[in-house]
C-alpha positions in Angstrom: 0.0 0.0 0.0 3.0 2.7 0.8 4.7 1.4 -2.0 1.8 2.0 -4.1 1.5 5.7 -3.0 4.9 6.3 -3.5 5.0 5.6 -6.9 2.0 7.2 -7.6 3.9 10.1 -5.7 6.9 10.2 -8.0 5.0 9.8 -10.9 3.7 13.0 -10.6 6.2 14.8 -8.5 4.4 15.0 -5.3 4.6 18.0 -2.8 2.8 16.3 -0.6 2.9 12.5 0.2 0.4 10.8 3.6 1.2 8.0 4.7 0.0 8.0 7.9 -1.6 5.5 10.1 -0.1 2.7 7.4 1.5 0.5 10.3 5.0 0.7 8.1 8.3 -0.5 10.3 10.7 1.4 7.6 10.1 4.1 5.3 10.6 3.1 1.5 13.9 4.1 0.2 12.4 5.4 -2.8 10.9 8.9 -1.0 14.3 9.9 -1.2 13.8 10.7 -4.9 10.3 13.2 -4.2 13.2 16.0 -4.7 10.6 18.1 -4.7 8.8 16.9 -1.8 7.7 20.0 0.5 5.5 18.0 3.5 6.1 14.4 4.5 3.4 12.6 6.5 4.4 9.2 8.7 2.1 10.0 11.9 1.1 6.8 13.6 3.1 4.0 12.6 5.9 1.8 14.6 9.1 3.6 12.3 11.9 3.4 15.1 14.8 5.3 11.9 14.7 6.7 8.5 16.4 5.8 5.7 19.9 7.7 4.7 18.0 8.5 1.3 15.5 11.1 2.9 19.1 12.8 3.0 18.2 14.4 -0.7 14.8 16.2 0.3 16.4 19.7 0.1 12.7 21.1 -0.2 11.1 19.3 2.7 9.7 22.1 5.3 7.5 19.9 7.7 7.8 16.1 8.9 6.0 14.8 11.1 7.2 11.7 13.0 4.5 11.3 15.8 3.4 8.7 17.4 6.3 6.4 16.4 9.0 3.9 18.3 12.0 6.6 17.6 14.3 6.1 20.9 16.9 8.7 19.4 17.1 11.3 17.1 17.4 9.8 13.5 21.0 11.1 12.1 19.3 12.1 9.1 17.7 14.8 10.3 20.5 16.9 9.8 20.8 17.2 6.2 17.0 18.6 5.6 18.1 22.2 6.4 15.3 23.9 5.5 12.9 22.5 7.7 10.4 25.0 9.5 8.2 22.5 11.5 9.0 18.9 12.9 6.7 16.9 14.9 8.2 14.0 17.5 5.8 13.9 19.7 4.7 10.0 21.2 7.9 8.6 20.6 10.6 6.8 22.7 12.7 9.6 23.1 15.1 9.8 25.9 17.8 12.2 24.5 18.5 14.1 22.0 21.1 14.5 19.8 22.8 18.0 19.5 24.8 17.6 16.2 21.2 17.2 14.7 20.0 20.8 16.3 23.1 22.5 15.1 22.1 21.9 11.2 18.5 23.0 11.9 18.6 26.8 11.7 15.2 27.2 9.7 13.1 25.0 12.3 10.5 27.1 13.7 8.1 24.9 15.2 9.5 21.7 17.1 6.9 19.3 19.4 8.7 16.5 21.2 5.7 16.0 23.6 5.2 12.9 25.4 8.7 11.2 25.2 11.2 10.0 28.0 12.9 13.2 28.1 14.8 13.9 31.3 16.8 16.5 29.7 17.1 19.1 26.6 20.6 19.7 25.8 22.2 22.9 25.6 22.7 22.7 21.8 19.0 23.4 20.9 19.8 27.6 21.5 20.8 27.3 17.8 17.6 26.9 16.4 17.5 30.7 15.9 14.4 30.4 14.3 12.7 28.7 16.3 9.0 30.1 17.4 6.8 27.1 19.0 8.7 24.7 21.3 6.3 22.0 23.1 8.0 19.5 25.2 4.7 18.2 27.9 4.5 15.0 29.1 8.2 14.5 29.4 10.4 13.6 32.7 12.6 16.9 32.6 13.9 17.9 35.8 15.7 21.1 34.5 15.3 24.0 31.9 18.7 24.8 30.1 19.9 28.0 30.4 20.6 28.6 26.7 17.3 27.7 25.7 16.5 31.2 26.8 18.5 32.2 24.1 16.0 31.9 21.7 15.0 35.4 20.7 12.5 34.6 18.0 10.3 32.2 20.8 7.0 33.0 21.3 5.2 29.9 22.9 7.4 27.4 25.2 5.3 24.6 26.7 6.4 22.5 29.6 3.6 20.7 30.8 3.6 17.7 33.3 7.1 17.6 33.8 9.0 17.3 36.9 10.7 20.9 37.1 11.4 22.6 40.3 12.5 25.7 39.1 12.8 28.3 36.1 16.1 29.6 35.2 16.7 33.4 35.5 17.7 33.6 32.1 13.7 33.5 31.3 14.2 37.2 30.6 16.0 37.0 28.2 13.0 35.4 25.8 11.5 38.9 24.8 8.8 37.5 22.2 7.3 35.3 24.6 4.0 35.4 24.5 2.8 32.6 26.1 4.3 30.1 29.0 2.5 27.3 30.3 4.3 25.1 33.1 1.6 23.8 34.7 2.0 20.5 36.5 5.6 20.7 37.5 7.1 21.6 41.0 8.3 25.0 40.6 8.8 26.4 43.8 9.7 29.9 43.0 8.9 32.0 39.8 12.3 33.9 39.0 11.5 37.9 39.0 12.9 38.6 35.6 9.9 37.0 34.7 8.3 40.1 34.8 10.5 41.8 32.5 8.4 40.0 29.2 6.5 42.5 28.6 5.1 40.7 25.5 3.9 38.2 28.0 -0.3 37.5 27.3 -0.4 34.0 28.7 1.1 32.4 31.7 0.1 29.2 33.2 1.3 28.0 36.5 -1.8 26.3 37.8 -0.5 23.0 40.3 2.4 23.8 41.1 4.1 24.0 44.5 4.1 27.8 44.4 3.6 30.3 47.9 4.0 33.8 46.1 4.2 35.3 43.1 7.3 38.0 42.1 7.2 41.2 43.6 6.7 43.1 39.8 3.9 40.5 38.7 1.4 43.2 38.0 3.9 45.1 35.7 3.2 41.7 32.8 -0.1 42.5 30.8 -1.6 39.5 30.8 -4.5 38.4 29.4 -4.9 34.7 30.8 -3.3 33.8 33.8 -3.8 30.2 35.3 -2.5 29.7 38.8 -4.9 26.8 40.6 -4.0 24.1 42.8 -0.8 25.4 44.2 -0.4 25.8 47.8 -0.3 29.5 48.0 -0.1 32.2 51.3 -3.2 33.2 53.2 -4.3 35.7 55.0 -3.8 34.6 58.5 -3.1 37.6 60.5 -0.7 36.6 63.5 1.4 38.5 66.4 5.1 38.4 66.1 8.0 40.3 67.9 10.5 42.1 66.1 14.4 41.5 66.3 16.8 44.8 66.2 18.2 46.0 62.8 22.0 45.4 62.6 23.2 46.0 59.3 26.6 44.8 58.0 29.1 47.7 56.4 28.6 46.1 53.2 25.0 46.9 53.4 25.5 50.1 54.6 27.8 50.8 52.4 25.5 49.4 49.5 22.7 51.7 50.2 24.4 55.0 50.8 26.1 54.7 47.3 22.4 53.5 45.9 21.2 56.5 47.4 23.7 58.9 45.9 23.5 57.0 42.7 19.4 57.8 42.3 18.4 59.1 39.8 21.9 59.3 37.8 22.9 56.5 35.2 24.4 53.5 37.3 25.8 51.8 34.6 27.9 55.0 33.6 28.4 56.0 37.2 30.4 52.2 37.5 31.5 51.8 34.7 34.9 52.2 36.0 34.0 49.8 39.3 33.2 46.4 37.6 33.5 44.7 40.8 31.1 47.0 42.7 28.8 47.1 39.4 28.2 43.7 40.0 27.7 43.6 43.8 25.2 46.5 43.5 23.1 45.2 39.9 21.6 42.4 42.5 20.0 45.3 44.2 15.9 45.7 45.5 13.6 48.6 45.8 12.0 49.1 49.2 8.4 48.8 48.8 7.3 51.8 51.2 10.3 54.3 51.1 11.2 53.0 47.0 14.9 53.5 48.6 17.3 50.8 47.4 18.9 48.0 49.6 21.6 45.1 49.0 20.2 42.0 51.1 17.1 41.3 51.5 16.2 42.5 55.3 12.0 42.0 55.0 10.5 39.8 52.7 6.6 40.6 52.9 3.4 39.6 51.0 0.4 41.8 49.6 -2.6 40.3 49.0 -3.4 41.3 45.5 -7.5 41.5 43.6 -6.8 40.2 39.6 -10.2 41.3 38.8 -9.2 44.4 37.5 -5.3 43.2 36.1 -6.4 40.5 34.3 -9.6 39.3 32.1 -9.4 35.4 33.2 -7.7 34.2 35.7 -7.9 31.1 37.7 -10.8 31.2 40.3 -10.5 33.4 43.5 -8.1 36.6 42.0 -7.0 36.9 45.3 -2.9 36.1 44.7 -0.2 37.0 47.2 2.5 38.9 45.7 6.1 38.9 47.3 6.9 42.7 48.4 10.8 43.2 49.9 11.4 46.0 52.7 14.3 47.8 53.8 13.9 47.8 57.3 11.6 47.7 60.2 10.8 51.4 60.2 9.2 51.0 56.9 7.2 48.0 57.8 5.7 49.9 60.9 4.8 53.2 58.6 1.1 53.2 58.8 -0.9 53.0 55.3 0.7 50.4 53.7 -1.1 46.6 53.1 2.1 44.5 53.7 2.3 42.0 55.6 5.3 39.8 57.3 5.7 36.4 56.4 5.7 33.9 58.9 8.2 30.4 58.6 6.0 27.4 60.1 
């Protein structure tokens, strides 16, 4: 039966040649001739390679290998350079290779969903292209770094996975538009999070999450998903205070922030690297908006959506981490901050 379409195929020098859901093992040597083959269906059959032959599709843009028995990348793949999408998804995958990313600089939409995957490797950054990366239903325990090095991305899916965190480098992906993580164990959403402003969707919904970043209200969001994670609650209760005792670093740190206001730090410093990089990893007081080096006061507000975001998870009611310099400012009446108490 594939044989058949095949042939019919190169008779009349196919674009397009389906042959999914044809229970093939191997795919025929003879697609390797469809030079001019644009779009190559195999979803649902038990392929576990591809022939070297598939080598000489210089036109092929999408391929889609679902639901197969591929338990590694097939070699091949990195001869057809001008790919733009590539489905994996429902394989046997349980790494991948990075000599096949590093030939792919056209991909732009890659879905490796449901796999074995424990890991990405560093290597995919050089998919420059790429726009739509889905990997849910996998077993990976980490986000690479370098990943965030993909400018042109716009969705990255990471569903039911077993992450525990998000790297800080998540700032660096400027076209994000939507992130969905749900179903992981994040613990902590990094704050440069909040620096996408192209950010419409995010979905952290059952996660192990207690507080959102302190500049969460700055995304403009249009769907935000946050259910079934075990976040703070109001629970108002009395606690004594312990006296400030700042170390001369500190000190130090805020009396040149303070000078600093309002002036260009980065050409201020330019001549200090060392103290450049000390004072970068600096926060903004909450009440007095002065600037401090170590965290003294990590607080919570209890944020209403309603008005942020059109649809959001059930209840609106989020707690947003807020920092505070000192214990002066966390006394100043006026404010709705409140102290966060370790069980």
């Amino acid at each position: 039966m594939a044989d058949s379409l095949v042939l019919r195929a190169l008779r009349g020098n196919a674009r397009h040649l389906d042959l999914n859901g044809k229970k093939l093992r191997r795919v025929p040597k003879a697609v390797g001739r469809l030079i001019d083959l644009s779009r190559l269906q195999l979803k649902n059959n038990q392929i576990s390679d591809l022939p070297a032959e598939l080598q000489a599709l210089d036109n092929l843009t999408e391929l889609n290998l679902g639901n197969n028995s591929f338990e590694a990348l097939p070699e091949v793949l990195k001869y057809l350079r001008q790919l733009r999408k590539l489905h994996l998804f429902g394989n046997k995958l349980e790494k991948l290779s990075p000599s096949v990313f590093e030939c792919l600089e056209n991909l732009v939409f890659l879905n490796l969903s449901n796999n074995k995957l424990t890991t990405l490797p560093e290597e995919i950054y050089r998919l420059t292209e790429l726009k739509y990366l889905t990997v849910n239903n996998n077993q990976l325990e980490s986000m690479p770094s370098k990943l965030c090095l993909l400018q042109q991305l716009c969705e990255l899916h990471l569903a039911n996975n077993k992450l525990k965190s998000l790297p800080h480098e998540t700032g660096y992906l400027t076209n994000l538009k939507k992130l969905s993580v749900p179903r992981n164990q994040i613990q902590e959403l990094p704050e440069e999070l909040c620096i996408l402003r192209n950010l419409k969707v995010l979905d952290v919904a059952g996660n192990q999450l207690h507080i959102f970043p302190t500049k969460l209200l700055e995304l403009k969001l249009e769907e935000f998903y946050y259910e079934q994670n075990p976040l703070l609650e109001e629970n108002l209760i009395l606690s004594t205070q312990q006296n400030e005792v700042l170390t001369l670093q500190e000190i130090t740190a805020r009396y040149i922030l303070k000078e600093l206001k309002g002036n260009s730090f980065n050409e201020t410093l330019k001549y200090y690297p060392e103290a450049k990089k000390i004072l970068e990893h600096a926060s903004l007081c909450a009440v007095c908006e002065n600037s401090f080096l170590n965290t003294w006061l990590e607080c919570v507000s209890f944020v209403d959506l309603t008005q942020k975001i059109s649809m959001t998870s059930p209840g609106h009611i989020v707690p947003v981490r807020a920092l505070l310099c000192s214990y002066k400012c966390f006394n100043e009446p006026g404010h709705q901050f409140y102290g966060i108490a370790i069980p």
